[in-house]
C-alpha positions as CSV (number, residue, x, y, z in Angstrom):
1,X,-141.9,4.3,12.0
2,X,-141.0,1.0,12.6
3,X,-142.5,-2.3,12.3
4,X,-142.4,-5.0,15.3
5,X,-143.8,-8.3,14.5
6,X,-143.2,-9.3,18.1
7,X,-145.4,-6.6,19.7
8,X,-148.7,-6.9,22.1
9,X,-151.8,-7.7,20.3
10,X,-154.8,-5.4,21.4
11,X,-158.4,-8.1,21.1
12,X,-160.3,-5.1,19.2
13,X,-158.7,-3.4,16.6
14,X,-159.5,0.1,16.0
15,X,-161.5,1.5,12.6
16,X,-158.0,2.5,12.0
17,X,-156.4,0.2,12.1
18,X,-159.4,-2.5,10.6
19,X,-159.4,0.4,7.1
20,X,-156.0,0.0,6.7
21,X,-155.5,-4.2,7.6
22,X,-158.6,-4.5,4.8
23,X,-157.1,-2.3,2.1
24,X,-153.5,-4.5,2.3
25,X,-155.8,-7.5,2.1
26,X,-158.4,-6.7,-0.7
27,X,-155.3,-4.9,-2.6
28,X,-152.3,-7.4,-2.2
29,X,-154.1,-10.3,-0.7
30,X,-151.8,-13.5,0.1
31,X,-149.5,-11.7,-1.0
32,X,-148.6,-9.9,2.5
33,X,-148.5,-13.5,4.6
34,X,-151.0,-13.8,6.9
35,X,-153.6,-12.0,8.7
36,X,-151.8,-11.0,11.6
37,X,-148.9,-9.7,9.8
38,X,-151.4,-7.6,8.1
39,X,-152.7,-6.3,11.5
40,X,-149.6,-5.6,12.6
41,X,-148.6,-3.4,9.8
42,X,-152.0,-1.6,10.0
43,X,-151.1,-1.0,13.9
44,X,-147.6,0.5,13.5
45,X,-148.8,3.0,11.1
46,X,-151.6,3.9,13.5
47,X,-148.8,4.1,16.2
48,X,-147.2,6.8,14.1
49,X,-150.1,8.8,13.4
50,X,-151.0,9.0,16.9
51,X,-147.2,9.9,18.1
52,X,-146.4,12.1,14.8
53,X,-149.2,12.7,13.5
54,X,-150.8,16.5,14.4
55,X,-153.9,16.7,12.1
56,X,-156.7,14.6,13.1
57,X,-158.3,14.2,9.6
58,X,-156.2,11.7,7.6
59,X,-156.4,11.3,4.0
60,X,-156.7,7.4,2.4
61,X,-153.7,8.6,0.0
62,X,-151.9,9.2,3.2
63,X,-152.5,5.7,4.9
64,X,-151.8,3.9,1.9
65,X,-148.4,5.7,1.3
66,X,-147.6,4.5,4.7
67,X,-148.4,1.0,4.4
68,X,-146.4,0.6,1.4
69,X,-143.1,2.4,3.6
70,X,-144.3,-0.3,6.0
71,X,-144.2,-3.2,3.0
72,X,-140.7,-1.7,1.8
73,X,-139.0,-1.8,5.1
74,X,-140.1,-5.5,5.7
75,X,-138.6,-6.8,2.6
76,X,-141.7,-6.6,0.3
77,X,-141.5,-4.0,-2.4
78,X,-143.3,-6.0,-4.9
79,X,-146.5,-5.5,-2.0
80,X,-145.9,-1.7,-1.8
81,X,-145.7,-1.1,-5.3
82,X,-149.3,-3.2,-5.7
83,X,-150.5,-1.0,-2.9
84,X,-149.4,1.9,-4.5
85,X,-150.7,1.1,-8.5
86,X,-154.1,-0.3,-7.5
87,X,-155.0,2.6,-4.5
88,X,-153.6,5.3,-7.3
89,X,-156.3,4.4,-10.0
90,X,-153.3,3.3,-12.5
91,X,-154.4,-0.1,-12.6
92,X,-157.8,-0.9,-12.1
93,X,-160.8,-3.7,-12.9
94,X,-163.1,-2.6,-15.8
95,X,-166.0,-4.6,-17.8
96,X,-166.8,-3.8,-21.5
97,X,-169.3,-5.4,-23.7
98,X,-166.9,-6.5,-26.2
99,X,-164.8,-8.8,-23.8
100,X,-168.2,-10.8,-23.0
101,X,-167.1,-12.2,-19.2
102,X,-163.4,-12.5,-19.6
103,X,-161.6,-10.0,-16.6
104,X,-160.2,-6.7,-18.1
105,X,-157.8,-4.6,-16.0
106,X,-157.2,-1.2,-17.2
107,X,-153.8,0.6,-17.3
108,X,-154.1,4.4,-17.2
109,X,-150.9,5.3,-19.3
110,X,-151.2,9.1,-18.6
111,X,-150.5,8.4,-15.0
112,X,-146.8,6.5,-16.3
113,X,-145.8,10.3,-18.4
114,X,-147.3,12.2,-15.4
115,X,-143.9,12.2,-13.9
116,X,-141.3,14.7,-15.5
117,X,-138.5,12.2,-15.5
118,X,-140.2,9.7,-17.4
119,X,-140.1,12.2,-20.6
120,X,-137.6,9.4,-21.9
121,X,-139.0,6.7,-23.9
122,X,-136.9,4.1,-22.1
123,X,-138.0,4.8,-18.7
124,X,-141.5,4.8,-19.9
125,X,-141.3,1.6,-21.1
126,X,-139.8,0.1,-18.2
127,X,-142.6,1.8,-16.1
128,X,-145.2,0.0,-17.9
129,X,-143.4,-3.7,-17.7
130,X,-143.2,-3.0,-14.1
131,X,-146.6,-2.6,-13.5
132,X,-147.7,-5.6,-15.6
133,X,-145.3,-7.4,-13.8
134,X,-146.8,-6.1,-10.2
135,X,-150.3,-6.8,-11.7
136,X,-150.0,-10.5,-13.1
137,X,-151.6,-12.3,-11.0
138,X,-154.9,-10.6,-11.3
139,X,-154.7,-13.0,-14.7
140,X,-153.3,-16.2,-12.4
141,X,-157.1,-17.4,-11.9
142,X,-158.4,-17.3,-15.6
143,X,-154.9,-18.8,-16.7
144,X,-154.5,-15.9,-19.1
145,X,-157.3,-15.3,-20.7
146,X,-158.2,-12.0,-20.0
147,X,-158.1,-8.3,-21.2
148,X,-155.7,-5.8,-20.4
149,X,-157.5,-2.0,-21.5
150,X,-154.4,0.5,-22.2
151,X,-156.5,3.9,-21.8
152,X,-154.6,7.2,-23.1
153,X,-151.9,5.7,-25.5
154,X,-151.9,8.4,-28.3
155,X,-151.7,10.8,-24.8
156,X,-149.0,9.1,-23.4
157,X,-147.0,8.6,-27.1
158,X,-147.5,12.6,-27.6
159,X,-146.0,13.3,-24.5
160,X,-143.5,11.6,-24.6
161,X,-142.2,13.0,-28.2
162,X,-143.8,16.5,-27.5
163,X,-145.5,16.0,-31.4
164,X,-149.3,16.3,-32.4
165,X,-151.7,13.4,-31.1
166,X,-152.5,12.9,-34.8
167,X,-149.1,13.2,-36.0
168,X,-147.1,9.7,-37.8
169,X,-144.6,9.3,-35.2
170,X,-147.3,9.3,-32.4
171,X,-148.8,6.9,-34.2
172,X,-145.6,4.7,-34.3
173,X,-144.9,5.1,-30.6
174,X,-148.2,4.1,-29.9
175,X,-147.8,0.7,-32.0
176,X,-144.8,0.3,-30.3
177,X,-146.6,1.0,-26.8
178,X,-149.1,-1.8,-27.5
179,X,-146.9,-4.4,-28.9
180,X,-144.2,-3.9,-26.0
181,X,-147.2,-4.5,-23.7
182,X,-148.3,-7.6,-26.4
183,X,-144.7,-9.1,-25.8
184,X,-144.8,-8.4,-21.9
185,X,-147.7,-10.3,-21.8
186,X,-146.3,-13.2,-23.9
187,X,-143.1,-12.9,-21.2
188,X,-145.4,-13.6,-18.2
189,X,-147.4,-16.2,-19.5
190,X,-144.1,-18.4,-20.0
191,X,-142.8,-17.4,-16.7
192,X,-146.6,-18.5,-15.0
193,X,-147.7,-21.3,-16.7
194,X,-150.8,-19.3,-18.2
195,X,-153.1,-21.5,-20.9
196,X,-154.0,-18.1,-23.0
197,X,-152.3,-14.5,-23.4
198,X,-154.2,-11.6,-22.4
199,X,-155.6,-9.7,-24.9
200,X,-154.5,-6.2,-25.3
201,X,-157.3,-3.6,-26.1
202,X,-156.3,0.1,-27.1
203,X,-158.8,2.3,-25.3
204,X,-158.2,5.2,-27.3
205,X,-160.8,3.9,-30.2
């Protein structure tokens, strides 16, 4: 599959290809520059399915995988890995009561320890600054002050140690969990001149 900016530009786009240019849009917005860069991408997947491609039904997960290969092979992983967190349900917008109107994004934990090689506590914890950092801007518009929800953390922590959910050292792993995320948080809003740090809310309780 391959991406040319330079090809011919068809007046109506197809349902195709219009599902897949909104997606990149309402996912990574400005992020992927410009509308017809986003059209583009949408068409040269569509080129593949119809050359390579032999089922006609085509599931969402399917497009979405390609049009992060499409980000990745432009030069845009920080775009594909967006795609990827926000069409997966890992990352996604949430409203509780106790937040009043402040924006809460919620991070699904149990979808980091799904994977069998992130049984090791570092590779976890790298897994989960790398999505904040994919995620940050979501908090660019309220400078900060908003709510990250961290859902399944005495899950994740008893996975990762094979030990009972209600066992001490879960418990400490957990801690640990939410203050790495605490200090990731703290990181970011140094790095993007955020007023307020987002407050982190354990899910579990």
């Amino acid at each position: 599959m391959i991406f040319d900016p330079g090809g011919p530009v068809e007046s109506e786009p197809s349902v195709v290809v219009t599902h897949i240019q909104s997606e990149i849009s309402d996912i990574c917005g400005v992020d992927v520059d410009t509308e017809f860069c986003r059209e583009e991408i949408a068409k040269a997947i569509e080129f593949f399915l119809e050359n390579d491609h032999k089922s006609e039904f085509i599931e969402s997960k399917t497009l979405t995988n390609l049009a992060a290969q499409v980000l990745t092979s432009i030069g845009d992983p920080g775009s594909a890995r967006r795609l990827m967190l926000f069409s997966s349900g890992m990352v996604k917008p949430s409203e509780w009561v106790v937040t009043g109107d402040k924006d809460v994004w919620v991070l699904n934990l149990k979808e980091i320890t799904m994977q069998e090689d992130a049984s090791l506590e570092l590779i976890f914890f790298r897994g989960v600054q790398l999505v904040l950092d994919s995620i940050a801007d979501v908090w660019d518009e309220c400078a900060g002050d908003g709510v990250l929800g961290l859902r399944h953390v005495c899950l994740a922590a008893a996975s990762l140690l094979g030990a009972p959910r209600n066992s001490k050292a879960v418990a400490m792993l957990s801690d640990e969990i939410i203050d790495t995320s605490i200090a990731k948080l703290a990181q970011l809003k140094r790095e993007r001149g955020w007023e307020s740090v987002p407050f982190v809310l354990n899910l579990d309780f």
